[in-house]
C-alpha positions in Angstrom: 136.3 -66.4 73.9 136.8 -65.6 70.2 138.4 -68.5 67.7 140.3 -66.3 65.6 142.1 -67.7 62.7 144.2 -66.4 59.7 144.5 -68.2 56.7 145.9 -66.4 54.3 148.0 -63.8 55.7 149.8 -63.0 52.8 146.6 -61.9 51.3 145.5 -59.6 54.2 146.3 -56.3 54.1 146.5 -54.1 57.5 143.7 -51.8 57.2 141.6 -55.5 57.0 142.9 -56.6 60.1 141.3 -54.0 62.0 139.3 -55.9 64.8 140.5 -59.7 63.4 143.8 -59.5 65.8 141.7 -58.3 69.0 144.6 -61.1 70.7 144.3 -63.0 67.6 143.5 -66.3 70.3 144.1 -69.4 68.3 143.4 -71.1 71.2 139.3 -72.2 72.7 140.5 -73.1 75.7 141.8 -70.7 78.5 143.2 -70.3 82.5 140.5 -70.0 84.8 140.1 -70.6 88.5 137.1 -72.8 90.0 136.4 -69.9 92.2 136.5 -67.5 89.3 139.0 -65.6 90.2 141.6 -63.5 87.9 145.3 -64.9 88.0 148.2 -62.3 89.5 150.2 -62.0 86.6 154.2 -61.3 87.1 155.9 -60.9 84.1 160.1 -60.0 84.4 162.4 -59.3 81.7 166.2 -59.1 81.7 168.1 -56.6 79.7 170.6 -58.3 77.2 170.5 -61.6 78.6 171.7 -64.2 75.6 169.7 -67.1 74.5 172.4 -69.2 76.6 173.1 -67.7 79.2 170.4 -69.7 81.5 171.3 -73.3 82.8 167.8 -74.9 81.9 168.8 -73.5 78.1 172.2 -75.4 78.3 174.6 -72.9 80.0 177.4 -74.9 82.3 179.0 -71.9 84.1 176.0 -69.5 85.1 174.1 -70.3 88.2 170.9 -69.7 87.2 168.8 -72.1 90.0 166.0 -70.1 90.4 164.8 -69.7 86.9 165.6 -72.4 86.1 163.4 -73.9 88.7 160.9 -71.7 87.0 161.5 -73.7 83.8 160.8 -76.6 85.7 157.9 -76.0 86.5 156.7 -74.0 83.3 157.2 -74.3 79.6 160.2 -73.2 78.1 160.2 -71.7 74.4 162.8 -72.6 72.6 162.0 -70.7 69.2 160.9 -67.5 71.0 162.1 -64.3 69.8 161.7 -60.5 71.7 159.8 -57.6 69.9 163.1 -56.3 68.3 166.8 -56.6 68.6 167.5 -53.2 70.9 165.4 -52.0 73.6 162.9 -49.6 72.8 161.3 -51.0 70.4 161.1 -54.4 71.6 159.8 -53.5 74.8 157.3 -51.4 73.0 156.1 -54.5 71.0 155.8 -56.1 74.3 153.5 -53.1 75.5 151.2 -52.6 72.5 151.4 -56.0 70.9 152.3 -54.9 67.6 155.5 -55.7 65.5 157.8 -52.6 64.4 156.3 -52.6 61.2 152.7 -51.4 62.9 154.6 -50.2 65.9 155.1 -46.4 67.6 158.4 -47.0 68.7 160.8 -49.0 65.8 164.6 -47.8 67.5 166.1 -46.4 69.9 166.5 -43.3 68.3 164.5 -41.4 65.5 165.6 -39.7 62.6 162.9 -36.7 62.8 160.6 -36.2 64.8 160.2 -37.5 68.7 161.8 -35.1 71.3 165.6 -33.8 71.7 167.7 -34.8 74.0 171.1 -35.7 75.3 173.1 -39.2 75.5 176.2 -38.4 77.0 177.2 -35.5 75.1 175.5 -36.4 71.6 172.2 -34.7 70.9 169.6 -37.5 69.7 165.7 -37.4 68.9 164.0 -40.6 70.6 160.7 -41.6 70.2 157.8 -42.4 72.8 154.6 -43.8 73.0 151.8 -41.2 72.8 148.6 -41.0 74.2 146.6 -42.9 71.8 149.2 -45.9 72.0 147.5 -48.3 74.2 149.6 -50.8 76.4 148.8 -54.1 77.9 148.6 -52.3 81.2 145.9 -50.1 80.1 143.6 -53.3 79.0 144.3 -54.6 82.2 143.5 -52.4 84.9 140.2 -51.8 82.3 139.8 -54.9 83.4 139.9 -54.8 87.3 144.1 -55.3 87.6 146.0 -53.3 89.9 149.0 -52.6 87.7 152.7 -51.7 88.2 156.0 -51.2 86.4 159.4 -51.2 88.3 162.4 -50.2 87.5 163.0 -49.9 83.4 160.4 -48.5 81.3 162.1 -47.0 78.4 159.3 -46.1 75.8 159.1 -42.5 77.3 162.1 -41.3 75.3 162.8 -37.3 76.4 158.8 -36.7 76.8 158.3 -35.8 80.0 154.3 -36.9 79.5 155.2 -40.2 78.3 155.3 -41.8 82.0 154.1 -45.0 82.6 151.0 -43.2 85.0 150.1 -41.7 82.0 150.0 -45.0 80.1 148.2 -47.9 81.9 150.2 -48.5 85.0 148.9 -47.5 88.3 152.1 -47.5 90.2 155.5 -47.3 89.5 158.9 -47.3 91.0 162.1 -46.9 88.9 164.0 -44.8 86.4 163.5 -42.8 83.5 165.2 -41.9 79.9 165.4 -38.1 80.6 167.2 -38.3 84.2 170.8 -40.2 83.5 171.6 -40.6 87.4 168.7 -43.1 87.2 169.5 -45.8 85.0 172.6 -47.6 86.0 173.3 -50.0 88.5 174.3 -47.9 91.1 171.5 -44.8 90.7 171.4 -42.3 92.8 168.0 -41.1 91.7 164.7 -43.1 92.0 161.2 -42.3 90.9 158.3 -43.4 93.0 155.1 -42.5 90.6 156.2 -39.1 89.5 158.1 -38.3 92.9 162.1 -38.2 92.1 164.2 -39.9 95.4 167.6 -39.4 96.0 169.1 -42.4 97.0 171.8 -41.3 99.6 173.7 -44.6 99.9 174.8 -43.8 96.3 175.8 -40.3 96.2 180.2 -39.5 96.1 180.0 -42.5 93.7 179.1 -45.0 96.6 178.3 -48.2 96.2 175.5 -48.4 99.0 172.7 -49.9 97.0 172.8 -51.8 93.4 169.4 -51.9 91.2 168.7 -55.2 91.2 168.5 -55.0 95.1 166.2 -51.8 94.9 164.0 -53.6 91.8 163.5 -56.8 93.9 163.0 -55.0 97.3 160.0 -52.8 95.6 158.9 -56.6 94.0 158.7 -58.3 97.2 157.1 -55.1 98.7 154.0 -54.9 96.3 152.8 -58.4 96.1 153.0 -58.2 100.0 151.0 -55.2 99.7 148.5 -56.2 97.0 148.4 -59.7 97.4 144.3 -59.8 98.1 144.1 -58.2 94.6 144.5 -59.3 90.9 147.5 -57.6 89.7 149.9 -57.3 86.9 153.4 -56.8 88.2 155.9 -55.8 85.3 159.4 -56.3 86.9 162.4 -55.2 84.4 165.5 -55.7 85.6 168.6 -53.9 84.4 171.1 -56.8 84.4 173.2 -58.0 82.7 173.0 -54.6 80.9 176.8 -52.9 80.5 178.3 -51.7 82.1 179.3 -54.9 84.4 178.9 -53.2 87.8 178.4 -56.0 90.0 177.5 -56.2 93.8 180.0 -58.9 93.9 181.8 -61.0 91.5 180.3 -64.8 93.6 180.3 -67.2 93.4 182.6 -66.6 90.6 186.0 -64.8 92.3 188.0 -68.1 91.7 187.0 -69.5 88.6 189.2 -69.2 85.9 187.4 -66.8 84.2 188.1 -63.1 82.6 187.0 -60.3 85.1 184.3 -59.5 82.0 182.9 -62.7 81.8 183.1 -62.9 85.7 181.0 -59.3 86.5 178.9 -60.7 83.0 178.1 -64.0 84.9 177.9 -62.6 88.6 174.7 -60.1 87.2 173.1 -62.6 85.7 173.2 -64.8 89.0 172.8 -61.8 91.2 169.4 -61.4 89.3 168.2 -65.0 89.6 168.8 -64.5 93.0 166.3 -61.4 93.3 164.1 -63.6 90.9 164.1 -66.4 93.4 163.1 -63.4 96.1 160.0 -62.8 94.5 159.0 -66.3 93.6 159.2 -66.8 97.4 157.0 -63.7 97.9 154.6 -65.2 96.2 154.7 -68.3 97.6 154.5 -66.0 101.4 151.9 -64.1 100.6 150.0 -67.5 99.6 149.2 -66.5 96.1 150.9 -69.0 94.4 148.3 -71.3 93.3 146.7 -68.1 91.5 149.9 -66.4 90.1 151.1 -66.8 86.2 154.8 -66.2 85.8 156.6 -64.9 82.3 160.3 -64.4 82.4 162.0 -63.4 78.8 164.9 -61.1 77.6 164.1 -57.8 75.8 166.9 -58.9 72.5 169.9 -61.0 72.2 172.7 -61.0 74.2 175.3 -57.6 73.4 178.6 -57.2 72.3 179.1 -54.4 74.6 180.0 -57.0 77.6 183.6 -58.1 75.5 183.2 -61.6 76.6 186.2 -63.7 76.0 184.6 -67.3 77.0 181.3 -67.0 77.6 179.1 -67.1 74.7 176.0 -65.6 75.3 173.9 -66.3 72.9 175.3 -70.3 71.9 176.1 -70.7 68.5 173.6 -68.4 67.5 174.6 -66.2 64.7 175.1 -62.5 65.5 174.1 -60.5 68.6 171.6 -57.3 69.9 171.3 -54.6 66.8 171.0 -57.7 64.4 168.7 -59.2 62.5 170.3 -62.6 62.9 168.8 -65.1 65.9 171.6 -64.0 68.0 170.2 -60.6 68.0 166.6 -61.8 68.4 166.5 -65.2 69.6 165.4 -65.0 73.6 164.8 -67.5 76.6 161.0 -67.4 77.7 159.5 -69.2 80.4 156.0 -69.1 81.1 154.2 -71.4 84.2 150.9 -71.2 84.9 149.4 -71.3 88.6 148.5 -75.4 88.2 152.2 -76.2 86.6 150.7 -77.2 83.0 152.9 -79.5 81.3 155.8 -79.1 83.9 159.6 -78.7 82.3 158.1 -79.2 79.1 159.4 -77.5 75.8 158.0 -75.6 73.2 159.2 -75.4 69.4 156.7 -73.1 68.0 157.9 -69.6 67.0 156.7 -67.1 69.3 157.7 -63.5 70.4 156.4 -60.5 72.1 153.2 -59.4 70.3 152.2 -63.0 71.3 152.6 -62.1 75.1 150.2 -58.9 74.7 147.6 -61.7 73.6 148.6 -64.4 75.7 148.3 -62.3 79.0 144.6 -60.9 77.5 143.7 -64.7 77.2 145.2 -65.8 80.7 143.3 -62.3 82.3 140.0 -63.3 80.7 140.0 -59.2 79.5 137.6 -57.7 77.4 139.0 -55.2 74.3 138.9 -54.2 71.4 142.6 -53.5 70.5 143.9 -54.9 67.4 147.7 -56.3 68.0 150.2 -58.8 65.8 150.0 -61.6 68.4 148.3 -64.8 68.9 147.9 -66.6 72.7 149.9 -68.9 73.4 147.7 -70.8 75.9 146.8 -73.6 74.0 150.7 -74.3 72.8 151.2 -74.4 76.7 148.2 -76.9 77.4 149.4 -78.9 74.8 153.3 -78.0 73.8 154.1 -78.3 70.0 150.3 -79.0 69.0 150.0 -75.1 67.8 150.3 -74.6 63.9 151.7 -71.8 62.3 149.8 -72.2 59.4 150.4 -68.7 57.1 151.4 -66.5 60.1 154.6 -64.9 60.0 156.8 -62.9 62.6 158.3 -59.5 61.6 160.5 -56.9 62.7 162.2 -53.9 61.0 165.3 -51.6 62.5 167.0 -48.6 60.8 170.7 -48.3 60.1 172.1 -44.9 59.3 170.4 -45.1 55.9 167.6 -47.0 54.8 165.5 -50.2 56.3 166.9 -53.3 57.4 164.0 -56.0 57.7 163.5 -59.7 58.7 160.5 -62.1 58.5 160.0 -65.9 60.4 157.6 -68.2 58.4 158.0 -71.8 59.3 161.4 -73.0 59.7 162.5 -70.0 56.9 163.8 -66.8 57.9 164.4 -64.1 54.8 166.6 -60.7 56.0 167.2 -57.7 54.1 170.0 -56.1 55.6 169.0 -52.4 53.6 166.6 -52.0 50.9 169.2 -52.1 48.3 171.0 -55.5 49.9 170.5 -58.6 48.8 168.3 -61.0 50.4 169.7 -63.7 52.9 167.1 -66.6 52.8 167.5 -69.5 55.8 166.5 -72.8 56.7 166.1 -72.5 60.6 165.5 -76.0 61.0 168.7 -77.3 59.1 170.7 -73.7 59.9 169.8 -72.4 62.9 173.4 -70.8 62.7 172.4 -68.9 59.9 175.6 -70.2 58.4 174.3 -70.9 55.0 172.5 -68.5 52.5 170.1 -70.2 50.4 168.5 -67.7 48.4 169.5 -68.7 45.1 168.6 -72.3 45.6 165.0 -70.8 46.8 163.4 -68.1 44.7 160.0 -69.0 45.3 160.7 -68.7 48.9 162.1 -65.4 48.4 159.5 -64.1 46.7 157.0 -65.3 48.8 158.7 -63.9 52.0 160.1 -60.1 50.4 156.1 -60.1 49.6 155.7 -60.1 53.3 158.5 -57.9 54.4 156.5 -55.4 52.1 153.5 -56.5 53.7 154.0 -55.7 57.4 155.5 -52.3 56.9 153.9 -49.3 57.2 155.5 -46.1 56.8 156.3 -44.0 60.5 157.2 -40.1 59.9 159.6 -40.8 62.5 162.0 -42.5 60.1 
């Protein structure tokens, strides 16, 4: 494998990092069986779940025992970040390895261009990936890997074209943007490949079957089904997404606890118990000695749950649709089939154009994509040995008017809340709060970072 390494970043412009970044491996050293064979790789992500809202990241009233049995057994990032602070585009960073600078997708919603559609009863434009956007999955089954989405996909937008068949995956079972009645928790529409499914025990606003039961059921199912084949399961959960429909509010009905923060923590635990589902499917189908789990959040925890006592994302500043860590600031967990470095943690600053890379370096693929990310195998071989050196992390979102923009390098964190807002400059390792705004004390900082902000965007017609 490649040793790739950037020195100067702030002196390389994009157009020169054409075929540098193909997974931008810092790393010499990568998984492999004796045997030879290719690792399963199952990679989950929760929608909205805060940075501490998981018992092995210091939360006291969620039951989380399965992952964080995971964590146990894995590493645990505890400066990881997701691909943005709302869905779309973070999930697309996730998919394509690049940061929403580079990126298709860099919101939810476009202001030209993309396809028309309804939300509710507001016309929107959202964007999708297109054709010549490849994913992770398409690098993958290039590379012998049976793969599979279920349940939340979310870069197809209103584009009928823009399925997940169409874009790498080989299978799929879930929901899509353009049909409503299919993303909630309670759907009474499915879609198996392109096939639409009515889920009766839904219909007359029944409560028959919840997603997270339907997501983990077609989980358990494929690695039974696959299990004498590589594969690359993507399983996207919808909790603990608003609204709070919950199966049932246990083991939390008599704590003393809002009925918010009650249905907030009884999704989160009704999910770690489909989570725990799975892990023992692996273990069933004897596959677990050859299996690489990655379990992460999609952004920061949202203010759409109104939670009176539970704080989702610590004493993190802000929330999802911020800049701030609260917005941006995830859990990730990744263990590897041999338990490297077992409940360790990892402070080095990660996010999801890192797991593009990192699953290309666990897969032993071949290509000739160019992404934003480094691997991340040699930080878990060795936790905290990885050096940052000049690389920054990046991301972009668009208020009303204008660009708001944030960069990570080191323990400094610049944001730009609009292009004609002043800078916020932080010291992560003395501020993690973000409490303190230090740009005047640091113009050479300043300077140095806005150079990167300018940097790392390119202009989208879409905005």
């Amino acid at each position: 494998m490649k040793r790739i390494r950037i020195r100067k970043q702030m002196t390389i412009t994009w157009s020169k990092m054409v075929g540098l970044l193909l997974g931008a491996c810092v790393t010499g050293q990568t998984f492999a069986q004796e045997d030879g064979r290719k690792p399963n790789i199952v990679v989950i992500i929760a929608d909205d779940l805060g940075y501490a809202d998981l018992g092995s990241y210091g939360n006291k009233i969620i039951k989380t025992p399965h992952i964080d049995d995971l964590a146990r057994q894995g590493v645990s990032f505890t400066n990881a970040y997701a691909g943005a602070s709302v869905c779309s585009p973070s999930r697309g960073t996730l998919f394509t390895g690049l940061h929403t600078g580079h990126a298709r997708i860099r919101g939810n919603m476009t202001r030209q261009g993309g396809v028309e559609g309804l939300k509710g009863d507001q016309t929107v434009r959202r964007p999708n990936l297109l054709p010549q956007d490849s994913t992770i999955a398409n690098v993958l089954s290039n590379n012998g890997y049976m793969t599979t989405l279920i349940n939340k996909w979310h870069v197809d937008g209103f584009d009928t074209a823009a399925h997940p068949l169409n874009r790498g995956f080989q299978e799929f079972h879930g929901w899509l943007v353009r049909e409503d009645r299919s993303h909630n928790h309670y759907p009474t529409i499915r879609y198996h490949n392109t096939e639409e499914h009515i889920i009766t025990e839904n219909l007359d606003n029944k409560r028959g079957s919840h997603a997270t039961d339907i997501a983990t059921d077609e989980a358990v199912e494929f690695i039974l089904r696959k299990k004498e084949k590589p594969f690359f399961l993507l399983l996207t959960y919808n909790a603990p997404h608003t609204p709070l429909d919950v199966k049932s509010l246990d083991p939390y009905t008599d704590i003393d606890l809002p009925a918010n923060d009650k249905a907030y923590a009884a999704l989160i635990t009704h999910m770690d118990e489909g989570i725990g589902r799975v892990l023992k499917a692996v273990d069933d189908a004897g596959i677990s000695d050859n299996t690489v789990f990655i379990f992460a959040s999609d952004n920061g925890g949202s203010r759409e749950a109104k939670l009176s006592q539970l704080k989702q994302n610590g004493h993190l500043r802000g929330a999802k649709a911020q800049l701030y860590e609260g917005g941006l600031r995830v859990p990730l967990i990744i263990k590897m089939p041999d338990e490297t470095n077992a409940g360790s943690t990892s402070n080095f600053p990660a996010y999801f154009p890192d797991l593009f890379s990192t699953i290309v370096d666990i897969s032993k693929s071949k290509t000739t994509l160019q992404t934003d990310g480094i691997s991340l195998v040699s930080e878990i071989i060795k936790p905290n040995s990885l050096n940052p050196g000049q690389r920054y992390l990046y991301w972009e979102q668009y208020p009303r008017q204008g660009i708001a923009q944030a960069v990570r390098w080191g323990d400094w964190k610049l944001i730009r809340q609009n292009t004609d807002a002043p800078y916020e400059l932080y010291n992560l390792r003395a501020d993690d709060a973000e409490q303190h705004n230090v740009a005047d004390k640091h113009p050479y900082i300043v300077e140095q970072l806005s150079g990167y902000l300018k940097e790392a965007h390119v202009p989208s017609d879409l905005w």
